[in-house]
C-alpha positions as CSV (number, residue, x, y, z in Angstrom):
1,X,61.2,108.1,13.7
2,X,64.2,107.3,12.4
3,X,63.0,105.0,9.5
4,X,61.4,108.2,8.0
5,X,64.8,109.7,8.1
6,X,66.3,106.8,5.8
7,X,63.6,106.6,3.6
8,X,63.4,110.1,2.9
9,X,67.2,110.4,2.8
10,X,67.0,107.6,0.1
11,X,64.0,109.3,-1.9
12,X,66.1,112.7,-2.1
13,X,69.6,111.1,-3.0
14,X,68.2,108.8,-5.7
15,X,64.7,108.9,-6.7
16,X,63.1,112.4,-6.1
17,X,61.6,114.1,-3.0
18,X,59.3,112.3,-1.5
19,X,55.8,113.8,-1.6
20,X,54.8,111.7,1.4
21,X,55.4,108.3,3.4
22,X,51.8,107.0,3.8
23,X,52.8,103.5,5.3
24,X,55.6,101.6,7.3
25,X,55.2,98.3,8.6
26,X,57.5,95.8,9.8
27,X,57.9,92.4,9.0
28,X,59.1,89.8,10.6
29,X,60.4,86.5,7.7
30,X,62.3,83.0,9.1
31,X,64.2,85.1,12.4
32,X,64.9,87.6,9.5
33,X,63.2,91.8,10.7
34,X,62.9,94.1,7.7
35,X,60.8,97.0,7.3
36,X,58.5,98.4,4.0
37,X,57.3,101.3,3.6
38,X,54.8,102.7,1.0
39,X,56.0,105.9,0.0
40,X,54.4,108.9,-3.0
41,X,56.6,110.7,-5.3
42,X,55.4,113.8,-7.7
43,X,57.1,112.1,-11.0
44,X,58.9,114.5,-14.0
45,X,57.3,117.2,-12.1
46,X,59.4,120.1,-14.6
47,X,58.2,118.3,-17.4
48,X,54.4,118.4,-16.6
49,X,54.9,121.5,-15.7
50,X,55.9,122.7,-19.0
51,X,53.1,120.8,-21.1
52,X,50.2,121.7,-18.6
53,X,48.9,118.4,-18.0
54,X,48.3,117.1,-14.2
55,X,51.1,115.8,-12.2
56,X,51.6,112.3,-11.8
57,X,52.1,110.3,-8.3
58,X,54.6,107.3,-8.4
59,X,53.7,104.6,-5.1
60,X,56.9,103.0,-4.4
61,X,57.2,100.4,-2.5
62,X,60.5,100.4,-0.6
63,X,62.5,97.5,1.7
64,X,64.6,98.1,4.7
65,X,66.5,95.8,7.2
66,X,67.0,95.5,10.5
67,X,70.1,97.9,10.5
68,X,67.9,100.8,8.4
69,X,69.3,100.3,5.2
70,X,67.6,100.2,1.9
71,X,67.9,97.1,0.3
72,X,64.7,97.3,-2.5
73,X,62.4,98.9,-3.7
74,X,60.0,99.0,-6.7
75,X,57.5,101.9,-7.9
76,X,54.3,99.6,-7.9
77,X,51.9,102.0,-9.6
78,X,51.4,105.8,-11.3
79,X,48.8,107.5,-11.3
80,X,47.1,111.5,-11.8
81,X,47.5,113.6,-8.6
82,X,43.8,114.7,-9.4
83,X,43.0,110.9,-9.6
84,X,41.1,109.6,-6.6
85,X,43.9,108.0,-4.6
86,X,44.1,103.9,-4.9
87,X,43.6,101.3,-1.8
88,X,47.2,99.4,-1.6
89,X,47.4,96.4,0.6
């Protein structure tokens, strides 16, 4: 799909590797099409590394338009990766 392309293509330009995209929906707003996908990203991963402790999972929630290109996105919550993973709507 080529959405995954962009979004990972995104992630590893400006962000960090994604770990994985668990959603993608599209939207349809007033004759306006957009995309958002949920997406989890290991966060400072050399830095808990290097003090032991667990590594934490950013959820970003990323926009797309009808042409594929980014146009927002937001990390909506962090969390443990040994931490029970949350329900997202």
């Amino acid at each position: 799909m080529q959405i995954l392309d962009k979004v990972t293509d995104f992630f590893n330009n400006y962000i960090a590797p994604p770990h994985k995209i668990i959603s993608v929906k599209k939207q349809t707003e007033e004759s306006e099409e957009e995309w958002r996908a949920l997406v989890e990203v290991i966060e400072e991963k050399q830095y808990m590394k290097k003090y032991a402790n667990d590594q934490m999972v950013g959820l970003y929630e990323v926009f797309l338009d009808a042409d594929l290109e980014v146009t927002g996105f937001s990390r909506i919550s962090l969390r443990y990766r040994s931490d029970l993973e949350e329900e997202t709507g």
